[in-house]
C-alpha positions in Angstrom: 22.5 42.8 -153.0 21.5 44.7 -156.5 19.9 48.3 -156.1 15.9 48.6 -156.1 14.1 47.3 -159.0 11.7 49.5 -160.0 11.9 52.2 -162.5 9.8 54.2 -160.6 12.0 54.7 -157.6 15.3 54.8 -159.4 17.1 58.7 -159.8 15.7 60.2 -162.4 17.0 59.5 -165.7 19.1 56.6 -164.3 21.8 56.2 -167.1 22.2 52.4 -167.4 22.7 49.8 -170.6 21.6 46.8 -172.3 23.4 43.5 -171.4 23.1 42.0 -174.3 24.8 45.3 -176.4 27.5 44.2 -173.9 27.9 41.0 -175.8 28.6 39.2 -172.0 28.0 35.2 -171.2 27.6 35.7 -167.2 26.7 38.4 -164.6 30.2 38.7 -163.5 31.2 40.0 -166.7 28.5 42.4 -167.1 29.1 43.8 -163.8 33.2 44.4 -165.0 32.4 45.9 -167.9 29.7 48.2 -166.5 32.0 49.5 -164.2 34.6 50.5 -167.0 31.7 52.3 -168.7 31.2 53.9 -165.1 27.8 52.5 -164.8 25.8 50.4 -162.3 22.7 50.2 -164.0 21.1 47.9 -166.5 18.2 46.4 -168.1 18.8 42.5 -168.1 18.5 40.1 -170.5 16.3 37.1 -169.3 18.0 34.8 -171.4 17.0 33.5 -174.8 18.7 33.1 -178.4 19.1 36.5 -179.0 19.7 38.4 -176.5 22.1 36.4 -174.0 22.4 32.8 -172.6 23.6 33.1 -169.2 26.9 30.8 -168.2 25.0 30.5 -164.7 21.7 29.5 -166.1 18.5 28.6 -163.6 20.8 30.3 -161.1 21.6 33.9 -162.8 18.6 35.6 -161.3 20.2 34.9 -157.6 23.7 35.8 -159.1 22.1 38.9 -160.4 20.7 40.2 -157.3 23.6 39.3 -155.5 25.6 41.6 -157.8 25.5 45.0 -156.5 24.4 46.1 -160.6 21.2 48.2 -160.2 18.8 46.2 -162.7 16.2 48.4 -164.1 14.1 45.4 -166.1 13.9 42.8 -167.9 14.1 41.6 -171.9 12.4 38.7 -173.4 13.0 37.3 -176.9 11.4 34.6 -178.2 12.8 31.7 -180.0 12.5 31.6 -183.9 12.3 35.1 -184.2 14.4 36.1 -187.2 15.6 39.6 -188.2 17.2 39.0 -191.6 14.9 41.4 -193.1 11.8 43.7 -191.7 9.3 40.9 -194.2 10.8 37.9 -192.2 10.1 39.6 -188.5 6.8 40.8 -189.5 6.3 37.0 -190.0 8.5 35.5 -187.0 8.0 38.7 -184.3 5.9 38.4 -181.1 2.6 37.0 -180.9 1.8 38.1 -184.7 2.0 34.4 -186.3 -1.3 33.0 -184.4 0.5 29.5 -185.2 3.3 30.3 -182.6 1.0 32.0 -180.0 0.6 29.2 -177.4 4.3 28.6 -177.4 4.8 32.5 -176.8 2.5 32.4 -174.0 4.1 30.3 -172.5 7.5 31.3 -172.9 6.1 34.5 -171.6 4.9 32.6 -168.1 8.3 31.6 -167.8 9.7 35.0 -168.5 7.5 36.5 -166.3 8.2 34.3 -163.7 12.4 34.8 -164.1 11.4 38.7 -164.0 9.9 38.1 -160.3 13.1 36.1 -159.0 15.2 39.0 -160.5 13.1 41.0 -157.9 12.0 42.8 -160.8 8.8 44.7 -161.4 9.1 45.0 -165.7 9.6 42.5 -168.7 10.5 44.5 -172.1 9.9 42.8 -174.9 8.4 43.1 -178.8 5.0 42.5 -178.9 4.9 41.5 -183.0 3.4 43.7 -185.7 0.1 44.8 -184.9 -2.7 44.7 -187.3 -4.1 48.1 -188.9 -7.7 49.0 -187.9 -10.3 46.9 -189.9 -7.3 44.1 -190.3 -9.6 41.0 -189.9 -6.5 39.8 -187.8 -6.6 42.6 -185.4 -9.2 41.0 -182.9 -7.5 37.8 -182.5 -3.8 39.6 -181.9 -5.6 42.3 -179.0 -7.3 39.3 -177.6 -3.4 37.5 -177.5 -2.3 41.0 -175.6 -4.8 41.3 -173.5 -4.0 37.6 -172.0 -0.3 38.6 -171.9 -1.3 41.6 -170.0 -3.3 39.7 -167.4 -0.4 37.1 -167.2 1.7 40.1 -166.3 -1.1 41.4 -163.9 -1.4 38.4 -162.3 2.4 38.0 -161.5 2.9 42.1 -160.6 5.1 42.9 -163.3 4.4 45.6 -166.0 5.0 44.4 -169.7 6.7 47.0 -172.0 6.0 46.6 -175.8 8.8 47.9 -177.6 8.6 51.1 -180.4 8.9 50.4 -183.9 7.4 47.6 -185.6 3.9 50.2 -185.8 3.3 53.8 -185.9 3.2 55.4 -182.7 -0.3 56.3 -183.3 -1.2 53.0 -183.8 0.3 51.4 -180.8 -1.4 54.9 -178.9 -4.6 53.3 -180.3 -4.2 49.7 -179.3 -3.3 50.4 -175.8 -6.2 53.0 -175.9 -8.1 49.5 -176.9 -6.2 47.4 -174.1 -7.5 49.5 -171.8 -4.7 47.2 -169.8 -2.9 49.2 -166.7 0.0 46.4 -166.9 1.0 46.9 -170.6 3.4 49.7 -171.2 6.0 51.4 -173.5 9.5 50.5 -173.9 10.5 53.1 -176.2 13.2 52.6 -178.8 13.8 55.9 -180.9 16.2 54.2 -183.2 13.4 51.3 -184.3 10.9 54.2 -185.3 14.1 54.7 -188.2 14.9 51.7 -188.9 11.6 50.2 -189.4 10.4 53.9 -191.1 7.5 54.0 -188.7 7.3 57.7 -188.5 8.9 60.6 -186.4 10.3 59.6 -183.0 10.1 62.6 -181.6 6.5 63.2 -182.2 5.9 59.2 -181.2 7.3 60.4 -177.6 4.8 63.3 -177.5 1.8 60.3 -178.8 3.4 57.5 -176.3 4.2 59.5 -173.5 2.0 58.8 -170.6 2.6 55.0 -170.8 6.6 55.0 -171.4 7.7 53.2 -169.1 11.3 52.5 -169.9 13.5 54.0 -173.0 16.0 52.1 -175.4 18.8 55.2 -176.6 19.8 54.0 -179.6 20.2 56.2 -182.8 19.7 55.4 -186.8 19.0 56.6 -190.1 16.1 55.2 -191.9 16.1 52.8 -194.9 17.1 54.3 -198.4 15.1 51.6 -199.9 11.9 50.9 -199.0 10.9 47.6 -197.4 15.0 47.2 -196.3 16.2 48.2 -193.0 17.8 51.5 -191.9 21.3 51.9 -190.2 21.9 51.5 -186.7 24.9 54.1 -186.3 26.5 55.6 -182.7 24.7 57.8 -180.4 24.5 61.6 -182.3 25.4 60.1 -185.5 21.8 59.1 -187.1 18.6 61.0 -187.4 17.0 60.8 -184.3 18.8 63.9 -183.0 19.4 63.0 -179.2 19.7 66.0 -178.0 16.0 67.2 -178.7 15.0 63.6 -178.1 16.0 63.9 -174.4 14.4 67.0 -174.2 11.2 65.9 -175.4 11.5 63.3 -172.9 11.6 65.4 -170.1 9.0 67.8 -171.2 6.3 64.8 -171.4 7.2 63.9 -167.9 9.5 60.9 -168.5 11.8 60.3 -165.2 12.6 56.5 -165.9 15.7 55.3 -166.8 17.8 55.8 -170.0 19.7 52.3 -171.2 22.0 53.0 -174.4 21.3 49.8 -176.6 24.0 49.0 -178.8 23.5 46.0 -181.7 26.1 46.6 -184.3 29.8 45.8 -183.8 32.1 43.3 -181.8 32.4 43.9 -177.9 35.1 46.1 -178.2 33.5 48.4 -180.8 30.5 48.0 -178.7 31.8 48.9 -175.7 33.8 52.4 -177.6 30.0 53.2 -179.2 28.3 53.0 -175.5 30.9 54.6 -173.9 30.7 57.5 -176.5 26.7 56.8 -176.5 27.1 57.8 -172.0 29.1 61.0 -172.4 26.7 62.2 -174.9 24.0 61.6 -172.7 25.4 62.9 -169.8 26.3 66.3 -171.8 22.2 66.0 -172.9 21.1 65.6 -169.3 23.4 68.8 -168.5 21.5 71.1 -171.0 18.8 73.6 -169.8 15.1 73.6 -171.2 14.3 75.8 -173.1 10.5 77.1 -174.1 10.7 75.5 -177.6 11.0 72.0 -175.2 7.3 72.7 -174.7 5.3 70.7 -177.5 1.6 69.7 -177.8 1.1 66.1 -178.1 -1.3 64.5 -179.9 -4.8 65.7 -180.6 -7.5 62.4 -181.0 -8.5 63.5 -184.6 -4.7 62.1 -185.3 -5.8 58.7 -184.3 -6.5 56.0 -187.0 -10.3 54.8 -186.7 
């Protein structure tokens, strides 16, 4: 049977990886390739357009479990999202089109409920640009997250909403807002880049209480604005890894770390990860030092 589910009682800083970086069409080639990276953990797709349809479809939560693969959580995306330019997922992403919210919903009940037959306790996924204080559309899309949160709630699970497509002080405010204890922080370093949403470093000393689970990817932000950034190997884009996992450890972060590969075929994939895991491990190695030891955010920093 597959390892404990919850990121709470896995070792700390569980080294695992995205299945759908991995490119794979069923469990039992996720679990080979994991094992040639010299992994056992990962954070599962739950199945949708673009991040995996399983060959073993109602049935891969069972074939998951039954795996031996340590599963740290779960990814939802949702049909019609489209990420051919930062303008067409602002208008496609998460609950943000109020047209597409009752479809969302309830793609997200049946999310939730693939989550709990994983025997998992989190569901990652991108919540959608969220509307700027004063935004007249700001009430409408906390009142969508709040029901999402409840949904969650209701079914145990904890939902994630992934870095990037906001500043990190705006999604510290809007949780702040919440007030929910079942939405959380999957937090993606490299989107912070590519979407030029601000420092990542500094996001993870805004975000840290509520991270719950952590994307390593690295990028290099956009040269033009309103176009995307580079995704680029581990160590190889501007998040500077090194300091990132140290700025991890010294807001009290312990959950696991998934390397999240998007660019390439599978066999460029699997030579970036693999490259992506010795870095990681060499991070992990390093000492802290007192310059690890940052302030976070002071609430004069908070838009109003």
């Amino acid at each position: 049977m597959s390892q404990p589910s919850n990121p709470n009682i896995l070792p700390p800083l569980t080294l695992g990886v995205c299945s759908w970086s991995l490119q794979v069409g069923s469990v039992d080639e996720l679990r080979r390739l994991l094992g040639e990276l010299g992994v056992n953990a990962t954070q599962i797709a739950c199945g949708d357009p673009k991040h995996a349809s399983w060959s073993e479809g109602d049935a891969m939560p069972e074939a998951a479990r039954a795996s031996g693969l340590t599963l740290t959580g779960a990814m939802l995306g949702f049909p019609g999202e489209d990420y051919t330019t930062p303008q067409t997922i602002q208008q496609t992403g998460g609950f943000g089109d109020p047209a597409t919210r009752p479809e969302r919903l309830d793609r997200l009940a049946w999310a939730l409920d693939r989550t709990v037959a994983l025997g998992l306790s989190d569901l990652m996924l991108h919540a959608g640009f969220l509307p700027e204080v004063g935004d007249p559309g700001r009430s409408s899309m906390l009142d969508t997250l709040a029901k999402a949160g409840q949904m969650a709630a209701d079914k145990g699970v904890t939902l994630a909403f992934e870095t990037g497509q906001e500043t990190a002080l705006l999604l510290r405010l809007t949780l702040d807002e919440l007030k929910s204890p079942s939405i959380k922080v999957n937090f993606d370093p490299a989107n912070m880049l590519l979407y030029d949403m601000g420092d990542p470093i500094h996001a993870v000393e805004i975000l840290g209480p509520d991270i719950r689970s952590v994307h390593v990817k690295d990028a290099r932000r956009p040269t033009i604005p309103g176009q995307w950034g580079e995704e680029v190997p581990l160590g190889e884009g501007e998040v500077d890894i090194h300091r990132f996992i140290r700025t991890l450890k010294a807001v009290g972060y312990a959950g696991p770390l998934v390397v999240e590969r998007e660019v390439g075929d599978q066999a460029g994939r699997m030579r970036d990860v693999k490259h992506g895991l010795d870095l990681l491990r060499r991070c992990l190695a390093e000492p802290a030092g007192p310059e690890d030891a940052r302030p976070g955010v002071h609430s004069s920093e908070l838009p109003r």
